[in-house]
N, C-alpha and C positions, 0 to 999 in steps of 0.2 A: 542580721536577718532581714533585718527592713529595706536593706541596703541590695540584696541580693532577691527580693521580692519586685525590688523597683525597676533594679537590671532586668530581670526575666520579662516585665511588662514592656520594658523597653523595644528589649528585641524581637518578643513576638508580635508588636504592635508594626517594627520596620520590617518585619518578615510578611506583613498582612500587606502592608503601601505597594511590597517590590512585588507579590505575585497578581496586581493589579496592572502591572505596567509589563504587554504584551513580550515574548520573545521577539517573535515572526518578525522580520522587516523588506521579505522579500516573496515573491508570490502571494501578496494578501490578495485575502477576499473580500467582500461585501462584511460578513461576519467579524476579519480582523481591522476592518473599516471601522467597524461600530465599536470594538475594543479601544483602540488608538483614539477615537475621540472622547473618549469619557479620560483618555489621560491627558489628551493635546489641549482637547477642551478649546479647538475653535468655536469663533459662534456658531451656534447653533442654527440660525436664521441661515446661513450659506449651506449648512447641511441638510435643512429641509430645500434650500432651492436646489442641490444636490439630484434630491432626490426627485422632485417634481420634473427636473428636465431629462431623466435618466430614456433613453430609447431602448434599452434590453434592460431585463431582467435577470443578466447571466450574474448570479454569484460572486464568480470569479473578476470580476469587470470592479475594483476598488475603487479605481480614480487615486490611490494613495502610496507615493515611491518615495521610501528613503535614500537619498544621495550620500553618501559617507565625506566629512571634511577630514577623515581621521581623529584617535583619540577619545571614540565614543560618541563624535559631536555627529550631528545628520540634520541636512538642508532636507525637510519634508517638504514637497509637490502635494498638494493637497484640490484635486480637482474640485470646481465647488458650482460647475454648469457645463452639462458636455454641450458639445455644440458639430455641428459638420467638419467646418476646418478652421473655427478659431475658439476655443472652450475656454473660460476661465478658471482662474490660479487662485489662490492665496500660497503665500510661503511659509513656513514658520521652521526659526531653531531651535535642536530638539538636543540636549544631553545628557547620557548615561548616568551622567554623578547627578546626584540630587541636591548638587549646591547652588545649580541652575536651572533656572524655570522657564519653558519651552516658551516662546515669543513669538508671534507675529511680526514680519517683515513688512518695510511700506519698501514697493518698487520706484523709483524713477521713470517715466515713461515719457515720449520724445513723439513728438509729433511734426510735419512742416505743413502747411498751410497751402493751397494753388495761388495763392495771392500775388501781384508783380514783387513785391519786398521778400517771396518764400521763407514769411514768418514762422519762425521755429518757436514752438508751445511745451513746457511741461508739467508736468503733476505728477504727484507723491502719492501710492493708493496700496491700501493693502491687498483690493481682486483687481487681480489685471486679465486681460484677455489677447490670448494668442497661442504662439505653439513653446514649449520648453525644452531646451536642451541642457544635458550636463557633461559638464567638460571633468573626467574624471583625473586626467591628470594634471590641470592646473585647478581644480576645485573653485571655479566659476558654475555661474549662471548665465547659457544663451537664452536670450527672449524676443521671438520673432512674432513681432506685430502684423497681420495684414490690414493693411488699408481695405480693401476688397477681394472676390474671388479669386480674381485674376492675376493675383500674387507681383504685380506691376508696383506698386506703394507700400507704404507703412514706416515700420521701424525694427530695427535690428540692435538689440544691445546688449552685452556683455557684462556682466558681473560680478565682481571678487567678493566674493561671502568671508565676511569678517566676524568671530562669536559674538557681537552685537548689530549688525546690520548689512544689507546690499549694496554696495559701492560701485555704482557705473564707473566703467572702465574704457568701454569704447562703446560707441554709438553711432548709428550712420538710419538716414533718413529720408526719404522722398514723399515728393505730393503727390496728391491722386488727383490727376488733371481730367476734365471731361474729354481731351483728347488722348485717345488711349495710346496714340503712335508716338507719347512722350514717355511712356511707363516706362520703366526698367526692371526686369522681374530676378535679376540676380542683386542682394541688397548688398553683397562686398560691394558693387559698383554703385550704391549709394550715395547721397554726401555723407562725410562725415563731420561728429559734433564737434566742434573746437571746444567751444567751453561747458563739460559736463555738471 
């Protein structure tokens, strides 16, 4: 009996955790924004900056897209500053089964320098700022950095999402010279990184 009292608390106890962690993972709103974070549980500090930078008030406007690795597993986009034309990210992975706990991603990010040596710089950060893309059928991350407006600079790079971390794969890079008749605004035509 005791046995059977303990079980019942068991399951009604994992039937309470699983109707906390949202269905929806496509057309959210504002609303399944607010749900997903009390399960993602990024910091909280990016979601109030979130929210302070917001330009509409549309509902519908999440900031928040699951990419599918397959398996249950999902590379969350987590917008956490909109912005004109370069908003900030944070990542995080996200999985069905409850034997894994959704994680914060640190990016790799690649910068070069106008310097004569065109010193190439990088850093490891969990908010990066730029444009995101997802490559559904090789289950990457694009991440296009703009140097400035005029889409002439920055960084471009490529990412294989592994169930523990973001693995630059390819990278390509330009400086943003005060002569703008050096820019190059298509970034395949970049350098690219040798040593990632």
């Amino acid at each position: 009996m005791k046995l059977l009292i303990t079980s019942l608390f068991i399951i009604a106890g994992a039937s309470i955790c699983m109707a906390q962690v949202p269905a929806k993972k496509t057309e959210l709103t504002v609303a399944d924004r607010e749900a997903w974070h009390k399960v993602l549980r990024w910091p909280v500090e990016f979601e109030e900056q979130w929210r302070r930078s917001r330009t509409t008030n549309d509902r519908d406007q999440s900031g928040l897209t699951f990419h599918s690795l397959g398996h249950g597993n999902y590379l969350v986009q987590i917008e956490v500053h909109e912005s004109s034309y370069q908003p900030r990210y944070l990542f995080m992975l996200y999985a069905e089964s409850a034997k894994t706990r959704s994680r914060l991603l640190k990016l790799k990010t690649y910068e070069r320098d106008d310097d004569e040596a065109g010193t190439l710089s990088t850093r490891e950060s969990f908010e990066v700022e730029g444009v995101p893309t997802f490559d559904d059928k090789k289950k990457q991350l694009v991440f296009h950095t703009k140097g400035r407006g005029t889409e002439d600079c920055g960084s471009l790079v490529r990412y294989a999402i592994t169930p523990t971390r973001a693995v630059p794969i390819e990278a390509r890079v330009h400086a943003c010279f005060d002569d703008y008749s050096l820019g190059i605004t298509d970034p395949m035509r970049w350098t690219k990184v040798r040593r990632l």
